[in-house]
C-alpha positions in Angstrom: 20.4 31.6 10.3 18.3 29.9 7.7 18.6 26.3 6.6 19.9 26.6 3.5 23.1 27.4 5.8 22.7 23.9 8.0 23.5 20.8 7.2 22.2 17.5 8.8 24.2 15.1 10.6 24.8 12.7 7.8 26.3 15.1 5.2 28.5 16.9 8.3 29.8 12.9 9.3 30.8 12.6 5.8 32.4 16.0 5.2 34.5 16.1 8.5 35.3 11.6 7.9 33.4 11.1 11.0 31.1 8.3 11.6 27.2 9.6 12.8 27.7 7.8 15.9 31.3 9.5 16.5 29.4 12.6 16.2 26.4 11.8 18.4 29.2 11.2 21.1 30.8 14.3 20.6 27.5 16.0 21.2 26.9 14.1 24.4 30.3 15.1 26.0 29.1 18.7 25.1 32.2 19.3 22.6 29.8 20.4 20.0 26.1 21.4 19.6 24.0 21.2 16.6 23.0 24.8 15.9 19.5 23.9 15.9 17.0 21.1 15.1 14.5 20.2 12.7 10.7 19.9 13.7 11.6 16.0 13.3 14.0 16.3 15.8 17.1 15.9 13.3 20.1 17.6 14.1 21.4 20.5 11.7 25.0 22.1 11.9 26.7 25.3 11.1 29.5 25.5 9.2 31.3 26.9 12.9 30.1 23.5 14.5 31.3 22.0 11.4 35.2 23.7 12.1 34.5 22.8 15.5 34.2 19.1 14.8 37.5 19.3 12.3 39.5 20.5 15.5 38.0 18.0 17.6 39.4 15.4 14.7 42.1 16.9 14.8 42.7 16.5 18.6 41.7 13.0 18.5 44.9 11.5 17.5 47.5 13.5 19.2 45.5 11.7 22.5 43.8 14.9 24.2 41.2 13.5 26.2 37.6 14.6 26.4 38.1 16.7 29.2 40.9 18.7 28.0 39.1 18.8 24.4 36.1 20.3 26.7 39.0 22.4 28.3 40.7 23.6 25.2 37.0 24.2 23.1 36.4 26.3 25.8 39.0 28.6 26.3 38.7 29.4 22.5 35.2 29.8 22.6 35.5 32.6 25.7 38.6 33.9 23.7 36.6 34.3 20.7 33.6 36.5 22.0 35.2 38.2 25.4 37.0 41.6 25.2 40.7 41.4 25.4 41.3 42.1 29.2 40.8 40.8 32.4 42.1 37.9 34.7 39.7 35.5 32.7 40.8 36.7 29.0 45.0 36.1 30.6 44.2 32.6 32.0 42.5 31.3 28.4 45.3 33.0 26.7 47.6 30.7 28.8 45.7 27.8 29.1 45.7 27.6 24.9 49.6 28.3 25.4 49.7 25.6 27.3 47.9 23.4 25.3 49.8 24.9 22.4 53.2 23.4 24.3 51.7 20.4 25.3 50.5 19.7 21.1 54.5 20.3 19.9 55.6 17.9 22.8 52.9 15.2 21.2 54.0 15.7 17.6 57.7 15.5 18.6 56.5 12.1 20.4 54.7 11.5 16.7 58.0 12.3 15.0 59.9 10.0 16.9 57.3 7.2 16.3 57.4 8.0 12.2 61.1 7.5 12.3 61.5 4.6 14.1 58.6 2.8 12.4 59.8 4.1 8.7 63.3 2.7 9.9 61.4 -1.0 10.2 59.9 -0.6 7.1 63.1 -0.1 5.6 64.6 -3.3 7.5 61.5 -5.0 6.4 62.1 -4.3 2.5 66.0 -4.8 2.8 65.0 -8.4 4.2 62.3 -9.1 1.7 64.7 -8.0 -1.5 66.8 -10.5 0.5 65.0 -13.4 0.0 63.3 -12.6 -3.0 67.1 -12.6 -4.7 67.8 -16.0 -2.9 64.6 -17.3 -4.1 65.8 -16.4 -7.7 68.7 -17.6 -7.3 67.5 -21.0 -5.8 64.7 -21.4 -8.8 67.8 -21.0 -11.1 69.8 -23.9 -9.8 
């Protein structure tokens, strides 16, 4: 892997919207790994720790904890370089099943959320054109 390939810390923060220090953090709860470092100690990524750190983002919000980010990361990573048999390869194909269920029930949870809260904004601008007419009306009298 040569350089030219890597990018430092600062440039994958910005690409992925992720603060350094969000990063950093990632790194020390083992989620990702800077594919190498420079001879000043600066980290330099990969464009598959990059992805990597895109999923974790993507993780974040649905409210998967570090653990079962750790858990998840994981499974993929054996899933991606072991040989399609074996008890091990079956319990990471369930275990991202699982985690595959467990991501619809969150974004149904999400849907439900965006409803409700678009349903308040609505109410919200029904009341505001309210009183804005009644404010007309009152500056016309």
């Amino acid at each position: 892997m040569t350089t030219q390939s890597l990018h430092k810390i600062g440039a994958v923060a910005g690409r992925v919207g992720l603060s350094l220090r969000t990063v950093r953090y990632y790194e020390e709860q083992g989620l990702v790994r800077p594919a190498q470092r420079t001879d000043g100690g600066f980290r330099l990524y990969s464009e598959e720790q990059i992805a990597r750190l895109e999923l974790i983002k993507q993780m974040k919000p649905l409210g998967f904890s570090v653990r079962e980010m750790n858990q998840l990361l994981a499974a993929r990573d054996r899933l991606g370089s072991g040989e399609p048999d074996g008890a091990g390869y079956e319990r990471d194909l369930d275990s991202l099943g699982g985690y595959a269920e467990v991501t619809e029930q969150k974004i149904e949870v999400l849907r439900e959320q965006l409803v409700s809260a678009e349903s308040f904004t609505s109410q919200l601008r029904r009341e505001l054109r309210r009183h804005r007419r009644r404010a007309i009306a009152s500056a016309r009298s």
